[in-house]
N, C-alpha and C positions, 0 to 999 in steps of 0.2 A: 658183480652179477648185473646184467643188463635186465631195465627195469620193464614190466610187460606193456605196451603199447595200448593206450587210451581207449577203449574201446565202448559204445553204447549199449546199455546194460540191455537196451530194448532190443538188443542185432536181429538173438535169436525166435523173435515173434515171428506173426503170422500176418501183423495184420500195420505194423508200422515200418515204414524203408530208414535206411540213415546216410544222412550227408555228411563226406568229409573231405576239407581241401587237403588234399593231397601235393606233396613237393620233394624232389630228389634232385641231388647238383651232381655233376660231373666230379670225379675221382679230380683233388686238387682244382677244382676248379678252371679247367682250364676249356678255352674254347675250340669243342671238338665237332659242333652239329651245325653242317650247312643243308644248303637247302636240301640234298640226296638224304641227308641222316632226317632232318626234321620229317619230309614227307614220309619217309619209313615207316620213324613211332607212328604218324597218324594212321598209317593202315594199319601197323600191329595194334594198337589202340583200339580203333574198330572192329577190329576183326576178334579182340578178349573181348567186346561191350556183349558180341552178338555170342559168343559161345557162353559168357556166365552169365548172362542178363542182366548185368550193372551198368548203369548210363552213365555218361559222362558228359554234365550236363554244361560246363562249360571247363575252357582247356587252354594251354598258350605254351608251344614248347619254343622254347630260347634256344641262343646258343649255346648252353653251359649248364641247363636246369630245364625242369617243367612242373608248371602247374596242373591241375585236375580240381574239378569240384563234381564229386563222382557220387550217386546214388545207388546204396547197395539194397535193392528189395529185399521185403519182406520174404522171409523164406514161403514155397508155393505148397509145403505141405503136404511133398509125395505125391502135387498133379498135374506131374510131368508127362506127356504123352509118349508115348514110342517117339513119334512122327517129330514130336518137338526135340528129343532128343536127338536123334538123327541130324536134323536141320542146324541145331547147336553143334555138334562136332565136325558139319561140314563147313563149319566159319575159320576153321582150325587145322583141318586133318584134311587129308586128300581122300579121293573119292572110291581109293583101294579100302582104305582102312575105314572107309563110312560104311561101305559095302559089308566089310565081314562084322561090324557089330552089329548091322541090321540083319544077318543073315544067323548071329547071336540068339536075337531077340524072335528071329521066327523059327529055330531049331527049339527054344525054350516052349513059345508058342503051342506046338503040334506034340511037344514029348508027352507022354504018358507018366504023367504027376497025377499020384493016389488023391491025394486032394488040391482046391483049389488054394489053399493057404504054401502049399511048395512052391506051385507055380505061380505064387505073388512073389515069393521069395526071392527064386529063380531071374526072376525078371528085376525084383531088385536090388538084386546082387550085379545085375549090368549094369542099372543104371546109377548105384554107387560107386563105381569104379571112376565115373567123371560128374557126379553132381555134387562132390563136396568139393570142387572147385567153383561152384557155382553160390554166385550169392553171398561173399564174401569177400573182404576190404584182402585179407595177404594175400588170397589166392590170386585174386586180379592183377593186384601189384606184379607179385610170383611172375605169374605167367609172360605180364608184358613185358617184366624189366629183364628177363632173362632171356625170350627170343630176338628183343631188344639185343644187347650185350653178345649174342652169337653172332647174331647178323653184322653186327658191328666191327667186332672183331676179324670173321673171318675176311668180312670188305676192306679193312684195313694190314689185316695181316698184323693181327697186334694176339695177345694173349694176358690174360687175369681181369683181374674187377675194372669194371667200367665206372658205377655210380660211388659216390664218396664216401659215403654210409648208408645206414638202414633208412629209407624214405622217410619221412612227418608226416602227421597226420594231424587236423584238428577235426573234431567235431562242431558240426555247423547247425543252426536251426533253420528250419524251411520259412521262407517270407522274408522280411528285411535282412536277417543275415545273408541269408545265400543269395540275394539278387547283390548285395552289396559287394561279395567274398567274388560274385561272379563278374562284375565289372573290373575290381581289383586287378585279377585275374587277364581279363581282355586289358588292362591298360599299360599291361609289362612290355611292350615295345616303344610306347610312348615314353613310359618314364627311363628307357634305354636310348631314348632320341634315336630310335630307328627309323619310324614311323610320326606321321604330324596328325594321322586317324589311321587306330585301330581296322579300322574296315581295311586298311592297305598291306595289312601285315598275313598273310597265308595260311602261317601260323596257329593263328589262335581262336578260339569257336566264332566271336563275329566277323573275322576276316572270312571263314570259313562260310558263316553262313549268308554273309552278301555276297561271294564271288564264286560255289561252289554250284550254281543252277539252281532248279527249281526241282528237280530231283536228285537222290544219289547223297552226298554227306553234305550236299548245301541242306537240304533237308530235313534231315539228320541234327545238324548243325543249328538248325532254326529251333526244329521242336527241343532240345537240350536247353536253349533259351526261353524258351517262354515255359518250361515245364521247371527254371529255377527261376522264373520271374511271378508268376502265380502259385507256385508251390501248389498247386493239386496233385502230390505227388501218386494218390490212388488208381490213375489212370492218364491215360494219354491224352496230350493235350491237341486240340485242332488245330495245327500249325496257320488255318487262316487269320489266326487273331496275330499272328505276327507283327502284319504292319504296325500296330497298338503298341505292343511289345517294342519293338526296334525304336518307338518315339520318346518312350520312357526311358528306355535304357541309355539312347545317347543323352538325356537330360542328365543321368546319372551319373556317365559317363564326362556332365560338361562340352557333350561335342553339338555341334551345330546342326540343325534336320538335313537330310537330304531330300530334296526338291523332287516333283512328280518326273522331272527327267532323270535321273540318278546324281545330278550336281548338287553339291552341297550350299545350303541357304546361308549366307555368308551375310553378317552384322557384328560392328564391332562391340566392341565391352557396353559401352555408352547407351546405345541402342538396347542393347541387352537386358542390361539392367534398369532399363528406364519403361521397356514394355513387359509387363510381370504376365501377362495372358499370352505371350507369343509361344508357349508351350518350347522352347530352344534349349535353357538350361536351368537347373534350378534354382529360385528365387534370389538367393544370397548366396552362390558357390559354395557353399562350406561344403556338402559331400564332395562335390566332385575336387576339390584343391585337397582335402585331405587324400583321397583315392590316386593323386598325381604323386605322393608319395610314398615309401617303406614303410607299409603296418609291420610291423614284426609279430604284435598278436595274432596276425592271422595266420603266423603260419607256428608260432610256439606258445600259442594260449590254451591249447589242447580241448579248450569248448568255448564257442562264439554263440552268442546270443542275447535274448530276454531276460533280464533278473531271472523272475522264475525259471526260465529252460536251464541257467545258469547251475542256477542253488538246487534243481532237482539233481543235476549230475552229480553235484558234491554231494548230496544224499545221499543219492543210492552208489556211492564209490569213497562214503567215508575213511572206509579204512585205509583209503593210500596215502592220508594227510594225517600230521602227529596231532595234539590230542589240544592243540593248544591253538591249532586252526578251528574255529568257530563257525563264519560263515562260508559263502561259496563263492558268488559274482563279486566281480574285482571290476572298478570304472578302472579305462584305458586312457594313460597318460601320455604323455610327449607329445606328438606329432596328431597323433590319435584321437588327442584329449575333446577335440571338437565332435564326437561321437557318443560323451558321457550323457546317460541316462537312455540311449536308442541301444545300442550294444554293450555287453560287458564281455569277460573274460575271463576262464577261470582260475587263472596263473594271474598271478601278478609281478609282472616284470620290472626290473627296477635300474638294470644297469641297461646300456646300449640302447633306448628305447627311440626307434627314428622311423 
């Protein structure tokens, strides 16, 4: 029996959202997505963010796989407007079928309902028919990986399953985990020696948000970063603070500024390391040379974080662990190890760890 998927006990609130890096490979692994297929998922990507309201706050789709580091709000509590619904299934549906549920919504409107409690009803009886796709980790998946997998198919003239199994999920904490889960993340074409910086790869949210303009998913692309780089996930972040953002993150990334022309400020190691205030990379490399490699926790630790954020999960999800697991956070070893006592993990991995 296939085991139930990790999920945060806090989903169904009102008042807290939850992050989780998200990852699916290719049936066999085999490299199927060029540049036609990758641009694809990126608008059917955007185009599930804008119908369920889950951000995807930072992204990098490969040749053979994809990451996400996806924020599922806080459910809204039934304060979905007409207007907002509409607007939601026109990111999805064409503009016949937006037409007759709005014509739904104002036939319910004008009917002659004895009391006002039918015609709350009435009204949200339509708009349960597409808001329990909304604000949730499968349905998002659901949705993308299957108009995904059509599109694909029918452009290739292929038929059955595309992705290789059911996707992974981890649970992530907002602030150092998720800025760190989210460079990770941006750095998968470097450590594929595609790319010698991120920013050149199309791909994946900062390629995306330095080369996408200043409107439109460069945008887009910016505010997903700085809204998993300050973790104020209660509201929207002022994409002006970016520049701030973009200097810290290539720190974290280990990549070098780029200059008030758009070229990159070029100094070697030496230099580097010898000017601690030139704000370029971090003091002593150790995040950014561990981030150059395979965490594997981050994509089968099933909760990244804080001790406490750690050992809270294993509280409140005691019962998935026999009786003779004790505590919760687990320090990450191998490759990872240089992360002990900043992130833990709530699996403790012991074979394959790279």
């Amino acid at each position: 029996m296939r085991r139930a998927r990790w999920l945060a006990t806090w989903r169904n609130s009102v008042g807290k959202p939850v992050l989780y890096h998200v990852i699916s490979r290719v049936v066999d692994r085999r490299f199927a997505f060029g540049p036609t297929e990758k641009e694809r998922f990126r608008t059917l990507m955007r185009m599930q963010e804008k119908f369920t309201g889950c951000r995807v706050l930072s992204y990098c789709v490969m040749c053979n796989h994809f990451h996400l580091l996806l924020e599922i709000p806080a459910l809204d509590n039934g304060t979905l407007t007409d207007a907002d619904l509409l607007k939601r299934l026109s990111a999805i549906y064409n503009e016949a079928f937006v037409a007759g549920v709005a014509q739904e919504l104002a036939d319910a409107l004008t009917a002659n309902y004895p009391t006002d409690t039918e015609l709350t009803s009435a009204v949200g009886a339509i708009h349960q028919r597409f808001t329990y796709r909304m604000h949730d980790l499968g349905e998002f998946m659901k949705g993308l990986l299957q108009r995904f997998t059509q599109w694909f198919n029918k452009t290739h003239s292929r038929t059955g399953r595309l992705w290789e199994d059911r996707f992974k999920s981890v649970i992530v904490e907002d602030g150092v985990a998720a800025r760190t889960i989210s460079a990770y993340i941006d750095l998968n074409p470097m450590r594929a020696e595609m790319v010698k910086d991120p920013a050149d790869y199309r791909w994946c949210s900062y390629g995306e948000a330095i080369g996408g303009g200043t409107k439109g998913n460069g945008k887009t692309a910016r505010a997903g970063l700085v809204r998993a780089f300050y973790c104020n996930l209660g509201s929207d972040n002022d994409v002006s603070v970016w520049k701030n953002v973009e200097r810290q993150y290539r720190r974290l990334m280990g990549m070098t500024l780029r200059g008030r022309n758009g070229n990159l400020v070029t100094m070697n190691t030496a230099e580097m390391l010898g000017n601690v205030d030139n704000e370029t990379i971090l003091k002593d490399l150790k995040m950014a040379a561990i981030l150059r490699g395979r965490i594997r926790y981050f994509t089968d630790g099933a909760v990244i974080g804080s001790k406490s954020f750690v050992d809270d999960a294993f509280a409140n999800a005691r019962g998935r662990f026999g009786s003779k697991r004790k505590t919760g956070a687990r320090p990450m070893k191998g490759s990872a190890s240089g992360v002990k006592g900043l992130l833990w993990s709530l699996r403790n991995l012991r074979l394959g760890i790279s």
